[in-house]
PAPA-184413 format. One line per 10 residues: number of its first residue (from 1); for each residue y, x, z of C-alpha. Coordinates in steps of 0.001 Angstrom, whole numbers, plus 500000, padded with zeros to 6 digits. Layout:
NUM) Y/X/Z ~ ...
END
This chain:
1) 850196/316744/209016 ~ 850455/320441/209024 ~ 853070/322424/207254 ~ 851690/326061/205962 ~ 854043/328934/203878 ~ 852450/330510/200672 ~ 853380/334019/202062 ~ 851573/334217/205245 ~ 848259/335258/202296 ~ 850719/338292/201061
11) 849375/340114/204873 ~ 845882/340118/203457 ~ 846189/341311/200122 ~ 844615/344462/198909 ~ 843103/344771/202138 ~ 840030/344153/204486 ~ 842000/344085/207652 ~ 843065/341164/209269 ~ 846561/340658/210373 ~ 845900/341294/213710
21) 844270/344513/212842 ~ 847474/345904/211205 ~ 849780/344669/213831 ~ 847241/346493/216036 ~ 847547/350040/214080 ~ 851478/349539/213830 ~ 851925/348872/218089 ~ 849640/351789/218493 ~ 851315/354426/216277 ~ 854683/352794/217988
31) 853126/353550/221543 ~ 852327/357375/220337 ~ 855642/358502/218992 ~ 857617/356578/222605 ~ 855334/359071/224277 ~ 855924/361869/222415 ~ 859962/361108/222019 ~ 859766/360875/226284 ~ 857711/363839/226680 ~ 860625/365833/224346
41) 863232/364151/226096 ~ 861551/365395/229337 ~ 861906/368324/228581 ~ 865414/368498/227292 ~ 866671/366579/230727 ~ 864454/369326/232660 ~ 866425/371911/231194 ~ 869755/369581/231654 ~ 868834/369321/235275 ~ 868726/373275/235753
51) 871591/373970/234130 ~ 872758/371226/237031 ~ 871304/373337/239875 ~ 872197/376396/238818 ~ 875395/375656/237794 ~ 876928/373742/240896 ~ 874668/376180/243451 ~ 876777/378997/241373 ~ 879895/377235/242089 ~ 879571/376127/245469
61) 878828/380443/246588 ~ 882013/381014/245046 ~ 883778/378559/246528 ~ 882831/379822/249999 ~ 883337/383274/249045 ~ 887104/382447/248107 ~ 887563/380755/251021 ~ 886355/383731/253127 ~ 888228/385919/251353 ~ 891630/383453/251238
71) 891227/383986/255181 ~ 890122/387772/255339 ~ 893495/387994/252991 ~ 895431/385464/255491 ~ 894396/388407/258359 ~ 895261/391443/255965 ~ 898368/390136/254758 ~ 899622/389484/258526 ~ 898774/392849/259996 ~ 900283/394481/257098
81) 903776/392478/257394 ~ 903325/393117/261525 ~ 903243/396634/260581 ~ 905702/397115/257823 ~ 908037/395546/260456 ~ 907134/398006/263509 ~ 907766/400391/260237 ~ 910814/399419/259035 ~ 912359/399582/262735 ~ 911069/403181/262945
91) 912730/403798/259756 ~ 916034/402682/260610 ~ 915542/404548/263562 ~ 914921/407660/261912 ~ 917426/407210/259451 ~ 920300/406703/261979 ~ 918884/409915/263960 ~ 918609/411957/260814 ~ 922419/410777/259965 ~ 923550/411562/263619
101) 921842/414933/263501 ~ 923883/415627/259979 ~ 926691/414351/261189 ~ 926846/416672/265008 ~ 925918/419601/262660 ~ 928856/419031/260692 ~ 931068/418446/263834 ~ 929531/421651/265596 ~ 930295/423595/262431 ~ 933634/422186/261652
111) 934175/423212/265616 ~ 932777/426631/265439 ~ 935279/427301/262727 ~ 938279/426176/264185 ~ 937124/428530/266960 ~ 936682/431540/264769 ~ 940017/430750/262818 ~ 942358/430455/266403 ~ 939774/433939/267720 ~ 940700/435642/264388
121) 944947/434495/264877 ~ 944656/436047/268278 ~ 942938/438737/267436 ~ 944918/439782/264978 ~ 947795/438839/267533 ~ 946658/441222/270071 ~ 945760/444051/267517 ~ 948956/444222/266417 ~ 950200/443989/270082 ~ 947936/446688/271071
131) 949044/448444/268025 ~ 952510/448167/268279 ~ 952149/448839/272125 ~ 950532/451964/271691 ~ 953381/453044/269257 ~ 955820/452077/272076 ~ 954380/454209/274747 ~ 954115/456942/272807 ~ 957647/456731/271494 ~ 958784/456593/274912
141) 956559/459675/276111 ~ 958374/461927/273804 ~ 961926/460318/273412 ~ 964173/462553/275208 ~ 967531/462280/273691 ~ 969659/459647/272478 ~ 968510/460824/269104 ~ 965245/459677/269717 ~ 966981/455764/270991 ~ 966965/453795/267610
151) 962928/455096/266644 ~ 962395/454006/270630 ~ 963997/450809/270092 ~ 962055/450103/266713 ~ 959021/451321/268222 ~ 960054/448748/271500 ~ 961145/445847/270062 ~ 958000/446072/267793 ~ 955920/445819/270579 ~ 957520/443380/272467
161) 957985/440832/269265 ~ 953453/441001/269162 ~ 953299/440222/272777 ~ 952737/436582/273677 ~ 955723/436037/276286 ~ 953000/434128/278289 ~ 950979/437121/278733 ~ 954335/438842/280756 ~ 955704/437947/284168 ~ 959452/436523/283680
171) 960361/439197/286324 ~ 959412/441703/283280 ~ 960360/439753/280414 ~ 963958/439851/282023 ~ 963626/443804/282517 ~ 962216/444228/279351 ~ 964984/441925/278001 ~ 967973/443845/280212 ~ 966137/447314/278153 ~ 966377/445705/274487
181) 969968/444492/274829 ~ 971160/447249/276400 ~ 969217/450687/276423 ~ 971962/453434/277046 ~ 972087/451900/280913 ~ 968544/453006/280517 ~ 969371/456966/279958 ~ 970665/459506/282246 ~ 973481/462026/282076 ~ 972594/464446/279320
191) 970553/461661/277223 ~ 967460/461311/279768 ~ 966096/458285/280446 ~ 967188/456502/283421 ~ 964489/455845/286084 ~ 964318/452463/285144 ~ 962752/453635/281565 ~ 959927/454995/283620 ~ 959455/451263/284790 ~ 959837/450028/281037
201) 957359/452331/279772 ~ 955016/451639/283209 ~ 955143/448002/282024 ~ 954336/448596/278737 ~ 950860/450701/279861 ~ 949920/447866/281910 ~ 950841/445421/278910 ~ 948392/447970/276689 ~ 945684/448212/279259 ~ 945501/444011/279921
211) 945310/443088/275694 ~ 942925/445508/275723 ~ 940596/444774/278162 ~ 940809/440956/276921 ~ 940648/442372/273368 ~ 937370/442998/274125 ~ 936393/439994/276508 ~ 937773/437970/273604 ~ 935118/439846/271255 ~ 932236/439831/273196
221) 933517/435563/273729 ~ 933673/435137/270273 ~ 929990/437074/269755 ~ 928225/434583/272612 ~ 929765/431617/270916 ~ 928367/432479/267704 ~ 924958/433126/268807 ~ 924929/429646/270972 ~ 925970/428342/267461 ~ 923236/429292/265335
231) 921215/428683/267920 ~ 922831/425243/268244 ~ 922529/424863/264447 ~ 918825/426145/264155 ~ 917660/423917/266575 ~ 919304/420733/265073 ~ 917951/422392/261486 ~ 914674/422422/262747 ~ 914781/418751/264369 ~ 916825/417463/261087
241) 913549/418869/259179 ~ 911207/416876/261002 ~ 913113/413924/261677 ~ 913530/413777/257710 ~ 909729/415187/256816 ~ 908792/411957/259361 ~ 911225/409711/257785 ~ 909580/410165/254334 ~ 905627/409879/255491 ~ 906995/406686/257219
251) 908975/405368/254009 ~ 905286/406104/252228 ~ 903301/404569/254344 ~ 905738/401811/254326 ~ 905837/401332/250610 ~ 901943/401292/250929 ~ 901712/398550/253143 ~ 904744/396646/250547 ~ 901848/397262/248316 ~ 899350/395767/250498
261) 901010/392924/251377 ~ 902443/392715/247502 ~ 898797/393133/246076 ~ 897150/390672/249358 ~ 899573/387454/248066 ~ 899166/387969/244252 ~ 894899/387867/244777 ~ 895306/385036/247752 ~ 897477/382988/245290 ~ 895212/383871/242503
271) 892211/383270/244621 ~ 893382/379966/245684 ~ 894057/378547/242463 ~ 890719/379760/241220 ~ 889157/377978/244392 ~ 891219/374875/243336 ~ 889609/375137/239890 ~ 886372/375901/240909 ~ 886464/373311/243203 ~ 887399/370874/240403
281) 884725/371964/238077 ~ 882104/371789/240934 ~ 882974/368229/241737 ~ 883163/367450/237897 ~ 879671/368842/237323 ~ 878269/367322/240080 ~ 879600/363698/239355 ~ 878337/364370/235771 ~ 874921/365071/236412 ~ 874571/362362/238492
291) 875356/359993/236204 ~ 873007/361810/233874 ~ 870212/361730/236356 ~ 870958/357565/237064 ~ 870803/357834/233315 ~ 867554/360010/233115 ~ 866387/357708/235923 ~ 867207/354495/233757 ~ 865681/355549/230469 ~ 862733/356715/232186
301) 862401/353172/233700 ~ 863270/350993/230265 ~ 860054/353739/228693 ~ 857991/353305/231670 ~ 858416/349437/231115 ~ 858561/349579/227248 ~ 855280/351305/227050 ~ 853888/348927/229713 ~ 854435/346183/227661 ~ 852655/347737/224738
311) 849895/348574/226337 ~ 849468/345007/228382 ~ 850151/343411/224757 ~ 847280/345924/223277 ~ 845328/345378/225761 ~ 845692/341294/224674 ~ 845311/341754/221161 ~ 842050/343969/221344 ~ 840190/342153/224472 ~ 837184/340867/223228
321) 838157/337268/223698 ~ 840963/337901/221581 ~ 838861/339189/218776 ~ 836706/335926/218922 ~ 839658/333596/218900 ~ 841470/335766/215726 ~ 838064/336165/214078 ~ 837725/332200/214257 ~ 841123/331437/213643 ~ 843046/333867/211631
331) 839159/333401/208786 ~ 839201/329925/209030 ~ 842743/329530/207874 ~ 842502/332013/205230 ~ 839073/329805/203838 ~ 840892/326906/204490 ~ 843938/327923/202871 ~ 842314/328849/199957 ~ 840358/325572/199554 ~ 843609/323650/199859
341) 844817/325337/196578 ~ 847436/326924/197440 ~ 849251/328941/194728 ~ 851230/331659/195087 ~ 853623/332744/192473 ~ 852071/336209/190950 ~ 856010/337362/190642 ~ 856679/336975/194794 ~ 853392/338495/196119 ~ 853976/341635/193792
351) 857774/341410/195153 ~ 856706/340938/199002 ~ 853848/343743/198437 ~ 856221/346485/197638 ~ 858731/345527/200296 ~ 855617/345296/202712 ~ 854696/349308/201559 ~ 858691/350296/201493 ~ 859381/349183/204805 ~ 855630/350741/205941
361) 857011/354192/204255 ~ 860059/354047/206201 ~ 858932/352651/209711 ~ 856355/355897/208844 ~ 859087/358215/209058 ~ 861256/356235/211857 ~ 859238/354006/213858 ~ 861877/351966/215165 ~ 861685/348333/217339 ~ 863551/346591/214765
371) 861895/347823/211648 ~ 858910/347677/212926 ~ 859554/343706/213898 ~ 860705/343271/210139 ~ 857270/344867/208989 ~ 855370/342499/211044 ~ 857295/339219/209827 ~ 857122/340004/206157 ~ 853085/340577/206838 ~ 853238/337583/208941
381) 854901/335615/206214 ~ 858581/335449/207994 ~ 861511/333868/206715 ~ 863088/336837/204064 ~ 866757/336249/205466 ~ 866441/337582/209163 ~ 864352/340801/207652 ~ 867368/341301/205700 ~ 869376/341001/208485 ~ 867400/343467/210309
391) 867917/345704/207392 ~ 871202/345390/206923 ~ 871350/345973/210812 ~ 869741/349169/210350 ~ 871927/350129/207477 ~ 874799/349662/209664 ~ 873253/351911/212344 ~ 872009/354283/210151 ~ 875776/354748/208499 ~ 877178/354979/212331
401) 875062/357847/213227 ~ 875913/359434/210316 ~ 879694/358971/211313 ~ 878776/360191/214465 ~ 877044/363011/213697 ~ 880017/364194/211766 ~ 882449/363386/214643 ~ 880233/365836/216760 ~ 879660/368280/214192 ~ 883221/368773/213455
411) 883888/369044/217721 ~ 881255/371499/217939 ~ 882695/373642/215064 ~ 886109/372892/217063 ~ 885130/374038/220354 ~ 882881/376859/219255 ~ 885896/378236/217140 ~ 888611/377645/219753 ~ 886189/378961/222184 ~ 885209/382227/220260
421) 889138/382549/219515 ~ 890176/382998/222893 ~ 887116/384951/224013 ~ 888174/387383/221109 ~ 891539/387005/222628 ~ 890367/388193/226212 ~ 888418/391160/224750 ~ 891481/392342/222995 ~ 893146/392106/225928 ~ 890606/393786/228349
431) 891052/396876/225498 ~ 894213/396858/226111 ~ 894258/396539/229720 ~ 891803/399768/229213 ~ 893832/401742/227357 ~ 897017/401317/229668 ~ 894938/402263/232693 ~ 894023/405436/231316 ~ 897357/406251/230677 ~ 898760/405264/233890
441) 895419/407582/235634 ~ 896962/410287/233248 ~ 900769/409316/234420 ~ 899162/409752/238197 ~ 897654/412722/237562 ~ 900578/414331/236242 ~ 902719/412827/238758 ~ 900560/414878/241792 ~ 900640/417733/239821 ~ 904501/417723/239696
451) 903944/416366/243520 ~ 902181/419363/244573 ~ 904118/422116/242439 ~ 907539/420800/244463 ~ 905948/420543/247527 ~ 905191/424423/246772 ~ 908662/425008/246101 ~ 909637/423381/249386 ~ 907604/425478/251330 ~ 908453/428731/249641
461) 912127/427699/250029 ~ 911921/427279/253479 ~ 910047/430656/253727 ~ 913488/432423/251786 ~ 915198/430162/254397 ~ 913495/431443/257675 ~ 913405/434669/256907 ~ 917074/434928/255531 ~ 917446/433884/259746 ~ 915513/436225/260819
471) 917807/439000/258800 ~ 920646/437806/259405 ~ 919685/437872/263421 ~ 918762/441424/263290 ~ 921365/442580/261053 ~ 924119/440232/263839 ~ 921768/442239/266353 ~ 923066/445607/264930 ~ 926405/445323/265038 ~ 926669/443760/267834
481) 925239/446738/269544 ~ 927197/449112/266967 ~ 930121/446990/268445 ~ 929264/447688/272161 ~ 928254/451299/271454 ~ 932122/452174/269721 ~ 933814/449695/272337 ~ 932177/451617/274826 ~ 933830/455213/273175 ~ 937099/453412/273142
491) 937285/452348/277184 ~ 936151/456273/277511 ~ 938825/457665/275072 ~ 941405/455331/276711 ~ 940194/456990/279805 ~ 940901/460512/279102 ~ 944563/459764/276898 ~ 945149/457941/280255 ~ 944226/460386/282907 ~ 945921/463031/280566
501) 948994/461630/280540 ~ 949441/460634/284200 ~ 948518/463798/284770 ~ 951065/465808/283070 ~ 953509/462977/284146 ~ 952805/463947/287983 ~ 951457/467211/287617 ~ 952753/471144/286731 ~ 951212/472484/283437 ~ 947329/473433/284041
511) 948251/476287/281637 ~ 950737/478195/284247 ~ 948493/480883/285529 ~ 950856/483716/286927 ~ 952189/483541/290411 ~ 955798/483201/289937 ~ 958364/484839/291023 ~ 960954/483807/294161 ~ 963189/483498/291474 ~ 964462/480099/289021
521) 961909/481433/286484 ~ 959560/478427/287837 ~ 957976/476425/285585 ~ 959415/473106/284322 ~ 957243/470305/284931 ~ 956794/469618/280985 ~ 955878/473465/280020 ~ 952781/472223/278446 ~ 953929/468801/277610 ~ 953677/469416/273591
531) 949965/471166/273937 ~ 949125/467993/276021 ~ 950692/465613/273597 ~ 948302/466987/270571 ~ 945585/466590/272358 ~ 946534/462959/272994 ~ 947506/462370/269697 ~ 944090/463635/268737 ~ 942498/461628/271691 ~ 944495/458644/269964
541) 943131/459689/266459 ~ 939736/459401/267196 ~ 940738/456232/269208 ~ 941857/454379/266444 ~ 939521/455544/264202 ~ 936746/454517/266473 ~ 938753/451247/266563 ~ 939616/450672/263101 ~ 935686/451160/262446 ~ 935345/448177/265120
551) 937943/446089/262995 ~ 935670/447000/259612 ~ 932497/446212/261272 ~ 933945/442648/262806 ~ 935573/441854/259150 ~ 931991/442844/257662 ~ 930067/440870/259992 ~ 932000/438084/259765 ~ 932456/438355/255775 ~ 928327/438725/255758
561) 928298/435481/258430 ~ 930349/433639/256254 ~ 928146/434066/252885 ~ 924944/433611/255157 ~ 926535/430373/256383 ~ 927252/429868/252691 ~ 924062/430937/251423 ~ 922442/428609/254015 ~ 924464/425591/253239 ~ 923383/425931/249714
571) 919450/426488/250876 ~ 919996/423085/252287 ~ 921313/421105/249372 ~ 918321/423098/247617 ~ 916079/421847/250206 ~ 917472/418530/250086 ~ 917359/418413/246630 ~ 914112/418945/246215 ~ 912740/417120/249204 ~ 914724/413977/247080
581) 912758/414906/243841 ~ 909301/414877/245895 ~ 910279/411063/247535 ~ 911247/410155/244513 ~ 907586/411229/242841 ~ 906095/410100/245673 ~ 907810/407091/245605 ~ 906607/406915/241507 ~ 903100/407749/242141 ~ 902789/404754/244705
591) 904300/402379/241741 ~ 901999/404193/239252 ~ 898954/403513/242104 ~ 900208/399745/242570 ~ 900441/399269/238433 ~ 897006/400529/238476 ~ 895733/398103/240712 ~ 897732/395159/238798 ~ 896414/396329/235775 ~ 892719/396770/236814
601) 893411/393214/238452 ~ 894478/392099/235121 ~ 891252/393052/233070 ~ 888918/391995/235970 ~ 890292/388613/235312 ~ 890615/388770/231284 ~ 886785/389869/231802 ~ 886564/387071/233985 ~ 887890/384760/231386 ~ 885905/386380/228586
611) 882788/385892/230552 ~ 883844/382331/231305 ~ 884217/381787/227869 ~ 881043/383167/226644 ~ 879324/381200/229078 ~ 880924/377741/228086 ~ 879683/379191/224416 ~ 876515/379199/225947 ~ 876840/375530/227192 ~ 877403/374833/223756
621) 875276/376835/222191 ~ 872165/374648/222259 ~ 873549/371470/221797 ~ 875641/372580/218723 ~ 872720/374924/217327 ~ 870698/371693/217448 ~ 873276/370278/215213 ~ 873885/372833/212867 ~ 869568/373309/212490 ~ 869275/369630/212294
631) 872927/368070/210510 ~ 871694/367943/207146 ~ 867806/367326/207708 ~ 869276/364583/209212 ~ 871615/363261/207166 ~ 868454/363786/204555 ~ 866077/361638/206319 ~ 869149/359595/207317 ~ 869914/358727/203224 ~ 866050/358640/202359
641) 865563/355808/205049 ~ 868890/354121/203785 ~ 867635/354185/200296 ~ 864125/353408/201194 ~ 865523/350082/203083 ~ 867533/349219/200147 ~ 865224/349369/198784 ~ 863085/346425/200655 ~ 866356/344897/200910 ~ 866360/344576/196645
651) 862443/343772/196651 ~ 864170/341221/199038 ~ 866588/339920/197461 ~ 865010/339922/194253 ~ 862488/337545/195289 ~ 862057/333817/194489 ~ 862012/330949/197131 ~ 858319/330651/198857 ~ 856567/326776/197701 ~ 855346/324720/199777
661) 852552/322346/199074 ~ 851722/319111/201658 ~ 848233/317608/201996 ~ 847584/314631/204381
END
């Protein structure tokens, strides 16, 4: 007995093709649009696979390259710190030599004034020794009566109150003594000195004669010590001024090697976390497209063997062997069918007709496996539940990739937006960056402006400096030989008072011409004694003038030495000063420099990032402008096959149960 379903006629309806025929057309068009989706794919996965190459050949260069440059850094950053340390100990070097220099110029002119201040006590001392000396003596020359004892004894004790009493023997300080306490024992009947006051007044000559001649010895000592100390003084000036000049190139090139080693860390650290990330991403990308290649590799496979089996299984249905058998088989039980009567309801061939031409319209537009299984059962007569199942199936899928279409919609709008927001936020910032290196360039180029207008200063003021030396020299020169020239008259007019007086002290008159008479009309010895005494007195004049100019010139010299030391100890806090100001722009410019270099550091990386950023919006960029061209064509198509399979499904549904007829 054989049991036979009323549908199985429904595949030949309105048609002159046999089943096979259609199942034929249907595996064919199936076989086209596999080779046309792998050919697409193809080239979608070649592109995928360059992206690959390029990508992780990128990656790997700068890799090595940060590396290589983490080591070059390594080397820089160690011969800088090897160098700022040999630095640093040259520094410190210079810096105690520079403060040892200040400080023996401060102890050679604290010395050089207690010198002048105990020369200046003694020589007013022995000025007013001479002085009052001088007074003495010639007191004593013309004292002659007691009247003339209390002016001596002013005149005397004058004298000997300005001499040190080390500069006398005690021998004379006791004669000298015997005189002051008791001068009458000096005089002789009729109010002449005694012989002794010859002694008295011999000691105070010698007295006058020995402060004078170390009066001048003390001069001339006082003259060589000032010259060996501005000698002293220029030559620590001069080593103080390059001892400090050297100090300052070394703090510079010290602060540039700070800034070497400052700048070497910040891109080594920087250099090795990019490394680290650029490791990471290479090692990312290159796991990823190897699992996309196995996957490539796969689906290429599961085609290759997909579109084997439709071709072995065409190559079955259209041998000609298997158009005999169908030809004999698939006519016969259509004849035979027919004979046997059976009836199909009118109502469930119209019903199984227009799902046969939805489903057709749909596996048209998406020639899937599944649908195109459903197709072949309802032609082939198969049971209505499982190609409602199938349906429903594809429903189901159908509603998930439109779920999932949305999912990655909405995370390519996310990532392209995020994306695009913090590329914007890098090109602000590489405008800013911009704009604050221009106005640090301007900053620098004001600051070596200023740089070179002080440095101008500097060397102007040490111009004023040198040649204020050089003045003051000559103008020292001067009166030091104005000094020698009127010590010089002195000695001479200290000569002639001298010889004067011991001659008229020893000698007759030079004045007493006529021969005398054998008579006591014989000159006295002091005929001519008050003609000799006015030419002492104007011997003496000239003398003191002569020496009084000598006092005026020393007071004048020193008064212009002491605003030249003045003048000079203010050219050096000038100096100072301003050598300060020019370290400290120096100083500013090398911060200014090192900002620079931060900042331009700072936009090469923001450009870095912004570039980074526009390239991951290139990554995206096809994938999501695939999805924005094709979201709603395929959502479209997505709904039209939904409804179009609902469409079967309610042909489907709708239709009655198939009858089945037995014959024996």
């Amino acid at each position: 007995m054989r049991v036979v379903c009323t549908a199985a006629l429904g595949l030949a309806l309105g048609s002159g093709d046999s089943p096979v025929d259609k199942v034929v057309t249907l595996i064919e068009d199936m076989k086209t649009k596999i080779e046309a989706e792998g050919e697409q794919e193809q080239k979608d996965y070649d592109k995928y696979a360059c992206w690959c190459e390029a990508t992780t050949k990128e990656k790997a260069r700068d890799v090595a390259d940060g590396r290589s440059r983490i080591m070059e850094l390594g080397s820089i950053i160690l011969g800088a710190k090897g160098k700022l340390g040999q630095l640093n100990a040259e520094i410190a070097e210079l810096e105690k030599d520079v403060a040892a220099n200040r400080k023996s110029q401060e102890k050679a002119t604290a010395l050089r004034e207690n010198e002048n201040k105990a020369y200046q006590a003694q020589k007013a001392e022995m000025a007013s020794a001479i002085g009052s000396l001088e007074k003495a003596i010639l007191v004593l020359n013309g004292a002659g009566t007691g009247a003339d004892l209390l002016a001596v004894m002013s005149q005397v004790q004058s004298a000997i109150a300005d001499v040190p009493t080390h500069k006398i023997s005690s021998s004379k300080v006791q004669l000298m003594s015997k005189f002051m306490s008791n001068p009458t024992a000096f005089l002789q009947t009729g109010g002449q000195y005694a012989p002794q006051s010859g002694t008295v007044l011999g000691i105070l000559k010698d007295m006058y004669d020995t402060f004078t001649v170390n009066f001048e010895g003390n001069d001339q000592e006082e003259g060589a010590k000032q010259r060996a100390y501005e000698d002293l003084m220029q030559t620590k000036i001069k080593a103080y001024m390059a001892d400090n000049d050297e100090l300052i190139r070394k703090q510079t090139e010290a602060g540039q090697e700070e800034k070497v080693v400052a700048e070497g860390q910040a891109e080594r650290e920087d250099l090795i976390a990019q490394v680290a990330a650029d490791t990471k991403f290479f090692k990312d990308t290159t796991t990823e497209c190897k699992a996309k290649a196995a996957e490539w590799t796969e689906r290429v496979r599961l085609r290759t063997e997909e579109l084997h089996g439709i071709e072995k299984a065409l190559e079955i249905l259209t041998s000609d062997e298997a158009k005999e058998i169908f030809e004999k088989s698939i006519d016969k039980s259509h004849k035979s069918e027919e004979e046997a009567g059976f009836i199909q309801s009118s109502a469930s061939g119209v019903a199984r007709s227009k799902a046969i031409a939805a489903l057709s319209k749909v596996t048209k537009v998406s020639p899937k496996g599944s649908l195109v299984a459903a197709l072949t059962k309802l032609r082939t007569g198969g049971m209505f539940d499982d190609v409602i199942k199938a349906v429903d199936t594809e429903i189901k899928g159908l509603k998930e990739e439109g779920k999932e279409d949305v999912k990655n919609r909405d995370k390519c709008i996310e990532k392209e937006t995020k994306t695009t927001n913090k590329k914007e936020d890098y090109v602000y910032k590489v405008k800013k960056d911009e704009e604050k290196i221009e106005e640090l360039n301007d900053k620098k180029d004001q600051l070596e402006e200023d740089i070179t207008t002080i440095t101008d200063k500097i060397s102007d003021h040490k111009d004023v400096m040198e040649q204020n030396r050089v003045d003051r020299g000559e103008a020292h020169d001067d009166y030091m030989k104005s000094i020698t020239d009127d010590e010089a008259a002195v000695e001479l007019l200290e000569k002639a008072i001298k010889t004067l007086k011991e001659f008229y002290k020893n000698n007759k008159s030079l004045l007493q011409r006529a021969e005398p008479k054998p008579d006591d009309r014989l000159s006295k010895k002091d005929t001519q004694k008050q003609a000799n005494d006015g030419i002492v007195a104007i011997l003496t004049q000239i003398k003191e003038n002569v020496e009084n100019e000598i006092k005026e010139a020393q007071a004048d010299d020193r008064a212009e030495q002491d605003a030249y030391e003045k003048q000079t100890a203010d050219d050096r806090v000038t100096l100072e000063a301003m050598k300060t100001r020019k370290s400290d722009l120096q100083k500013e410019k090398a911060q200014v420099e090192e900002d620079i270099t931060d900042k331009e550091e700072d936009k090469t990386n923001h450009e870095t990032a912004r570039d980074d950023k526009q390239a991951y919006l290139d990554v995206l960029e096809p994938g999501c402008a695939w999805i924005r061209t094709n979201f709603a064509k395929r959502a479209k198509l997505r709904a039209e096959e939904i409804e179009g399979l609902m469409e079967v499904k309610n042909y489907l549904a709708g239709m009655p149960t198939p009858t089945f007829l037995q014959r024996k």
